[in-house]
Chimera marker file (.cmm) of the C-alpha trace (Angstrom):
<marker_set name="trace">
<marker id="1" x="30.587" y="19.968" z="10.987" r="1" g="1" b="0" radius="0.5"/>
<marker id="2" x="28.209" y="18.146" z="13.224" r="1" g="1" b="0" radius="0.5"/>
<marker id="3" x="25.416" y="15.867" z="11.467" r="1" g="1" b="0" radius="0.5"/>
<marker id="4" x="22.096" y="16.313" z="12.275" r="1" g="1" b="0" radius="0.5"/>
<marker id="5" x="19.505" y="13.911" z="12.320" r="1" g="1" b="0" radius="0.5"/>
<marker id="6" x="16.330" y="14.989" z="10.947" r="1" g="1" b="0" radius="0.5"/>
<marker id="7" x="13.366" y="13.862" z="12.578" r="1" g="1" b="0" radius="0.5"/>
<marker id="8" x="10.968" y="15.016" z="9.938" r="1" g="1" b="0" radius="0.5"/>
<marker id="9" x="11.325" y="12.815" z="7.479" r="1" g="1" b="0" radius="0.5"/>
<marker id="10" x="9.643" y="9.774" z="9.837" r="1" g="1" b="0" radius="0.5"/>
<marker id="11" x="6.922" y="11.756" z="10.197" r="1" g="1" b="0" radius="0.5"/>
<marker id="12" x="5.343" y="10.987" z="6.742" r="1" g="1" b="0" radius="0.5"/>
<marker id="13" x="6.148" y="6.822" z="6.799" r="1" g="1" b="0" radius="0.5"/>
<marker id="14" x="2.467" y="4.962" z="7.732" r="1" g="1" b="0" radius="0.5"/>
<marker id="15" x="1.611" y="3.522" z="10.661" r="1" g="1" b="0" radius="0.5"/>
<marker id="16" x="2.297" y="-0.350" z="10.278" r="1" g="1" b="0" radius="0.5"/>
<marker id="17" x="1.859" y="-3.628" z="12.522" r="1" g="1" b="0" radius="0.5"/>
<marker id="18" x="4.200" y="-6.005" z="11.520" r="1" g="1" b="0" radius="0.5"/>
<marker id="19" x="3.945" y="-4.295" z="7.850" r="1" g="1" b="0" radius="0.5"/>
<marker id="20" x="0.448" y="-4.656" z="7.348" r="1" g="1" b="0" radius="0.5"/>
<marker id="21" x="-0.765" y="-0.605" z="7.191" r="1" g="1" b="0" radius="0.5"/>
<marker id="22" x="-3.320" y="0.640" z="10.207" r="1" g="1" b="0" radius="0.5"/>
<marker id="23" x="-5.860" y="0.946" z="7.868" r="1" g="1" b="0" radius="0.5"/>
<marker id="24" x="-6.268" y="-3.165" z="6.587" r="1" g="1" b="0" radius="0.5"/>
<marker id="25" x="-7.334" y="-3.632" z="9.666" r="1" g="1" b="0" radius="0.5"/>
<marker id="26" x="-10.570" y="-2.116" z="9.210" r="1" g="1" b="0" radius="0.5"/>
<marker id="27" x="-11.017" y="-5.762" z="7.496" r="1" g="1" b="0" radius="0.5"/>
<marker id="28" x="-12.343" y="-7.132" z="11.074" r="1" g="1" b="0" radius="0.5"/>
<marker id="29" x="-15.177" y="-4.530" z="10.278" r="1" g="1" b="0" radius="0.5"/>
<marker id="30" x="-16.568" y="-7.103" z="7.854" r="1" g="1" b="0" radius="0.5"/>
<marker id="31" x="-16.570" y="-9.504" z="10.718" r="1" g="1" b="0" radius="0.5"/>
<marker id="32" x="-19.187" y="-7.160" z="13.115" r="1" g="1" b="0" radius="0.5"/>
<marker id="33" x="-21.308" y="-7.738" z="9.802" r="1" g="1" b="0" radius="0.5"/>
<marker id="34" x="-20.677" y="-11.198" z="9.525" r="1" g="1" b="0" radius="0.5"/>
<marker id="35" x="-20.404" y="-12.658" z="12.876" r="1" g="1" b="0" radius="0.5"/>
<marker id="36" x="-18.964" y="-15.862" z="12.326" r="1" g="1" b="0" radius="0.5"/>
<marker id="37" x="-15.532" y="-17.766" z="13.330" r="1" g="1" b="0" radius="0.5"/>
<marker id="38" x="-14.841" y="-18.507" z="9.533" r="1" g="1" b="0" radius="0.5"/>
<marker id="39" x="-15.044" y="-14.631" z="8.431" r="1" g="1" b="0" radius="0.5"/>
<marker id="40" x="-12.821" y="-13.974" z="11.517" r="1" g="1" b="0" radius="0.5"/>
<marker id="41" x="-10.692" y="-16.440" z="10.178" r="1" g="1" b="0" radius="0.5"/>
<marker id="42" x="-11.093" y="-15.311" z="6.494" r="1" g="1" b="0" radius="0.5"/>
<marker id="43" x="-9.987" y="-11.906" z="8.335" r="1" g="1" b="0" radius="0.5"/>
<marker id="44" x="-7.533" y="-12.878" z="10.233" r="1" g="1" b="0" radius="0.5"/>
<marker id="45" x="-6.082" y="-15.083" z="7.104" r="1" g="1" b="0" radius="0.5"/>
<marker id="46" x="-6.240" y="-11.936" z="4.802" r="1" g="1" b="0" radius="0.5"/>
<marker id="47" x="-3.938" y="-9.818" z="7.559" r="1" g="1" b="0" radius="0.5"/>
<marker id="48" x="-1.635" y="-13.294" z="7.803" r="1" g="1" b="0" radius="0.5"/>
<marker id="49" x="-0.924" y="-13.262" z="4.361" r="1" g="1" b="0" radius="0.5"/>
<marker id="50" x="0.195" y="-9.083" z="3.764" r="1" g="1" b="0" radius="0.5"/>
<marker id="51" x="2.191" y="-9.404" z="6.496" r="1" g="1" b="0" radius="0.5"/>
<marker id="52" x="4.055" y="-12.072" z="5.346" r="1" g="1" b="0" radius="0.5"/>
<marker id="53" x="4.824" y="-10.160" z="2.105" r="1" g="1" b="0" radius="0.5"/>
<marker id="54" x="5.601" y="-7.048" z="3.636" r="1" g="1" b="0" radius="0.5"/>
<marker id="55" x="8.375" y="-9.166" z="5.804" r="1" g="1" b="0" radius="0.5"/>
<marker id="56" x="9.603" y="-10.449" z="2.323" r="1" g="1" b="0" radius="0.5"/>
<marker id="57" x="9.239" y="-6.654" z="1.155" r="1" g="1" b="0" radius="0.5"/>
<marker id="58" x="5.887" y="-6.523" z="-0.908" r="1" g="1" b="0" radius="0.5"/>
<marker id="59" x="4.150" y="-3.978" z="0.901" r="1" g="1" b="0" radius="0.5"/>
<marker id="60" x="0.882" y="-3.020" z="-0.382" r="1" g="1" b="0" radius="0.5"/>
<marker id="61" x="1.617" y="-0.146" z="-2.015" r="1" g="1" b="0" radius="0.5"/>
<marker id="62" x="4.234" y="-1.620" z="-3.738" r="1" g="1" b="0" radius="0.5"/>
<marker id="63" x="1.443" y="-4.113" z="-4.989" r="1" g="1" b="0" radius="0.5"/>
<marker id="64" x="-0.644" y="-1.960" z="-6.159" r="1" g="1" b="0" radius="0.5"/>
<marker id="65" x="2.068" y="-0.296" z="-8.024" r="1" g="1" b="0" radius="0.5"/>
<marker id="66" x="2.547" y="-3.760" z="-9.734" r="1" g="1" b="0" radius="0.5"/>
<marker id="67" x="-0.990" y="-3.877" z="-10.521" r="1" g="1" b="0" radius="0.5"/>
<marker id="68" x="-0.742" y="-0.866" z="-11.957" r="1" g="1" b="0" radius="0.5"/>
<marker id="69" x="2.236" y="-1.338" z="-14.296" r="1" g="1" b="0" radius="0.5"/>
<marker id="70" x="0.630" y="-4.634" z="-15.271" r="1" g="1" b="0" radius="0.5"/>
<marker id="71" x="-2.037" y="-3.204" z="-16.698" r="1" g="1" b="0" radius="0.5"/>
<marker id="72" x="-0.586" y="0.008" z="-18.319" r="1" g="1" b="0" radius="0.5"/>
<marker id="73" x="2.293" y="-1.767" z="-20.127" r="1" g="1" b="0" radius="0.5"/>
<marker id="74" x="5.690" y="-1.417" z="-20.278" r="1" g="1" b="0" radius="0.5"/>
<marker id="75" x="5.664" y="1.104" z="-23.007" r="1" g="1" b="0" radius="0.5"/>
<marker id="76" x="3.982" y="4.849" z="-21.673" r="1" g="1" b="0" radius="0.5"/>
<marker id="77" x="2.872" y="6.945" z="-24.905" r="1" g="1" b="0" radius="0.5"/>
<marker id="78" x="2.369" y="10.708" z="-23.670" r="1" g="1" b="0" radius="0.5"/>
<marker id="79" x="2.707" y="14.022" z="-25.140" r="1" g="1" b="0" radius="0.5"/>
<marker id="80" x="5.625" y="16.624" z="-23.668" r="1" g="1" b="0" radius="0.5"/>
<marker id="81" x="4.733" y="19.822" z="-21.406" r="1" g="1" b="0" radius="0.5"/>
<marker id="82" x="4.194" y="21.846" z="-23.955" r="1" g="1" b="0" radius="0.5"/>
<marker id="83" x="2.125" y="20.214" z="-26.174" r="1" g="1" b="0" radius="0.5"/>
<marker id="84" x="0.219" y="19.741" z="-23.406" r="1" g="1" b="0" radius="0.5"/>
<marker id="85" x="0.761" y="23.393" z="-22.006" r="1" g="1" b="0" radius="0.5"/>
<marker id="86" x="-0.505" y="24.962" z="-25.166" r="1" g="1" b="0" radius="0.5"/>
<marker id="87" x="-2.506" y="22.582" z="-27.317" r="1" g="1" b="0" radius="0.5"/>
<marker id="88" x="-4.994" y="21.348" z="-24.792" r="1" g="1" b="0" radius="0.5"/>
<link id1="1" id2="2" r="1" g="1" b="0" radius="0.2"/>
<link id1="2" id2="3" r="1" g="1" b="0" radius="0.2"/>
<link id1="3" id2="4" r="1" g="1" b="0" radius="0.2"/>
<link id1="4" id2="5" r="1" g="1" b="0" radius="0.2"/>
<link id1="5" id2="6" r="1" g="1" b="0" radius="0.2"/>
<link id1="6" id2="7" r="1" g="1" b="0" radius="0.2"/>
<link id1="7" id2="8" r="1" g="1" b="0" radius="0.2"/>
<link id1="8" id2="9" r="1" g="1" b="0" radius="0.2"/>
<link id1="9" id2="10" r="1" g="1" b="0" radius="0.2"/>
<link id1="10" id2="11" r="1" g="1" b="0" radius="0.2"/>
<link id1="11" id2="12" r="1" g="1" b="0" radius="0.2"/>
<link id1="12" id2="13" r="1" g="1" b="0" radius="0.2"/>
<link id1="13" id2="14" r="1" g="1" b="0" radius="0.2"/>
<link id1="14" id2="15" r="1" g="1" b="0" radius="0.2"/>
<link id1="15" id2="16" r="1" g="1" b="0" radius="0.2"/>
<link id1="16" id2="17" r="1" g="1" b="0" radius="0.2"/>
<link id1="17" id2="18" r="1" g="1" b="0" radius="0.2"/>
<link id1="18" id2="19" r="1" g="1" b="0" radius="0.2"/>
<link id1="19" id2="20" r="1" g="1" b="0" radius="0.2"/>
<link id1="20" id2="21" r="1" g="1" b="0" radius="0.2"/>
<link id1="21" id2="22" r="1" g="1" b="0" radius="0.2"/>
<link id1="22" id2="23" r="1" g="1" b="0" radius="0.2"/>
<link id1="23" id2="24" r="1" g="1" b="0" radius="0.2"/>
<link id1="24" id2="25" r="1" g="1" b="0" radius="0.2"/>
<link id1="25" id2="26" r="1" g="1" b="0" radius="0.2"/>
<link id1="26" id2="27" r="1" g="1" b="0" radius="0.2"/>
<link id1="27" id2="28" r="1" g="1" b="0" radius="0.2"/>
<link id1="28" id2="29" r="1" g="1" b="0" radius="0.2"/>
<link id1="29" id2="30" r="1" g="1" b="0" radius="0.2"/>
<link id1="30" id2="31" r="1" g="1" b="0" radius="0.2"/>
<link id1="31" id2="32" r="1" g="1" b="0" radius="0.2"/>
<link id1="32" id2="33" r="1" g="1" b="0" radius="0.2"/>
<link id1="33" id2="34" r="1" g="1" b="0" radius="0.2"/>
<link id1="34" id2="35" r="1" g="1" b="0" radius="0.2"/>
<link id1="35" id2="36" r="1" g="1" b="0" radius="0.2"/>
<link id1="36" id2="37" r="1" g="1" b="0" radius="0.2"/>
<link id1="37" id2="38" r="1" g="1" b="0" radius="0.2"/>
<link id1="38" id2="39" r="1" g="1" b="0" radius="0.2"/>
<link id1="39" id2="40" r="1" g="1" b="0" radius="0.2"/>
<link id1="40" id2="41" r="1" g="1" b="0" radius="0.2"/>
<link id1="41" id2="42" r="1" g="1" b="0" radius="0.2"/>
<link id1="42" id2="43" r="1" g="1" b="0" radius="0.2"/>
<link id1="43" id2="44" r="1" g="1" b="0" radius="0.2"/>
<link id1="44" id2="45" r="1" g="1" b="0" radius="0.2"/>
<link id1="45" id2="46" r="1" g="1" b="0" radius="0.2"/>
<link id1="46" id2="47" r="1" g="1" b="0" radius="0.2"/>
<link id1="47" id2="48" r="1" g="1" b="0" radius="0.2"/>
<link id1="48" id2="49" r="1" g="1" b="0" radius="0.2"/>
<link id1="49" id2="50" r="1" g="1" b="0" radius="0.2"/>
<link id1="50" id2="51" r="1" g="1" b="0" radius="0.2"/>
<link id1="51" id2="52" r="1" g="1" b="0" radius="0.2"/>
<link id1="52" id2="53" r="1" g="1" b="0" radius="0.2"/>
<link id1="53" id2="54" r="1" g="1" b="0" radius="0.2"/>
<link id1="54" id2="55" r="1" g="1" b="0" radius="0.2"/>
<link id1="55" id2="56" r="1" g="1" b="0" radius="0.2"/>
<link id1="56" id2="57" r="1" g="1" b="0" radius="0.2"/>
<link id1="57" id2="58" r="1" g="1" b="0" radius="0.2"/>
<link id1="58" id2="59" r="1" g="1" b="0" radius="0.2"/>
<link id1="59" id2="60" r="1" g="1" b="0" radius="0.2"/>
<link id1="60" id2="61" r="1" g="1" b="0" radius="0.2"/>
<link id1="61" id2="62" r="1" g="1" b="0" radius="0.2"/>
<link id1="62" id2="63" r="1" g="1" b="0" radius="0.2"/>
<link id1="63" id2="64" r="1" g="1" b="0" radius="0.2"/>
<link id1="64" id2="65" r="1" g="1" b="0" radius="0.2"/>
<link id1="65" id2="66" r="1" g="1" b="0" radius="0.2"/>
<link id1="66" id2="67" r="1" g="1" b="0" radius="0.2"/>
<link id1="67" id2="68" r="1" g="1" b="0" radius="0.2"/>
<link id1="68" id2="69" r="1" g="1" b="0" radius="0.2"/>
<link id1="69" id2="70" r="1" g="1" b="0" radius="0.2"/>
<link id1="70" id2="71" r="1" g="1" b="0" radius="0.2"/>
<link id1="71" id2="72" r="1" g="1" b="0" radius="0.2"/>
<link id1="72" id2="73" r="1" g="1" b="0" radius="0.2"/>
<link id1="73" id2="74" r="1" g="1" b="0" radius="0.2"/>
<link id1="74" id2="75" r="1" g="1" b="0" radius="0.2"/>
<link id1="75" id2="76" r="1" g="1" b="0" radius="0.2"/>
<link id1="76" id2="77" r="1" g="1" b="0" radius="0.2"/>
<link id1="77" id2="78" r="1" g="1" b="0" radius="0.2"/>
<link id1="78" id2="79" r="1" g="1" b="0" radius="0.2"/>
<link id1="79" id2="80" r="1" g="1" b="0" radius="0.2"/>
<link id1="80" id2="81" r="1" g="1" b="0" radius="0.2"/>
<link id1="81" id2="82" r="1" g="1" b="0" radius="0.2"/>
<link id1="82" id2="83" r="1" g="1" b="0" radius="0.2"/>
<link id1="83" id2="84" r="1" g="1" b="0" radius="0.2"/>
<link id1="84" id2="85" r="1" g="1" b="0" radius="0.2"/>
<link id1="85" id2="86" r="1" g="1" b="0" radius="0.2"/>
<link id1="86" id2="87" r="1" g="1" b="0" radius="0.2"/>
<link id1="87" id2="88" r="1" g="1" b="0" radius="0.2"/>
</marker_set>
């Protein structure tokens, strides 16, 4: 049997420039607000430094998932399904 590669699943990956996701770079925005070489570098310094994570494999979403886990603990206390289901 013949394998098939299956486009599809690319489809859903984000659109990233040397890591840094499409949407960061809506951080020059600031700049048209702030017209000044410093914020451009500020900007520019900002996009430096989560590409050079992603390239070491700390994208940010994994970040944020850090974050996240940081402050939540290690330990998750939740009720099951059907506690849940039929007692709320």
């Amino acid at each position: 049997m013949r394998s098939v590669e299956n486009r599809c699943r690319e489809s859903s990956r984000p659109l990233t420039i040397y890591g840094v996701p499409v949407a960061m770079f809506l951080i020059y925005l600031i700049w048209c607000k702030f017209p000044s070489f410093m914020t451009l570098w500020i900007c520019s310094g900002v996009l430096t430094f989560f590409g050079v994570i992603a390239h070491f494999g700390w994208s940010w979403p994994v970040l944020l998932q850090r974050l996240l886990h940081m402050m939540r603990g290690s330990r998750k206390a939740g009720r099951p399904w059907w506690y849940r289901r039929f007692y709320e």
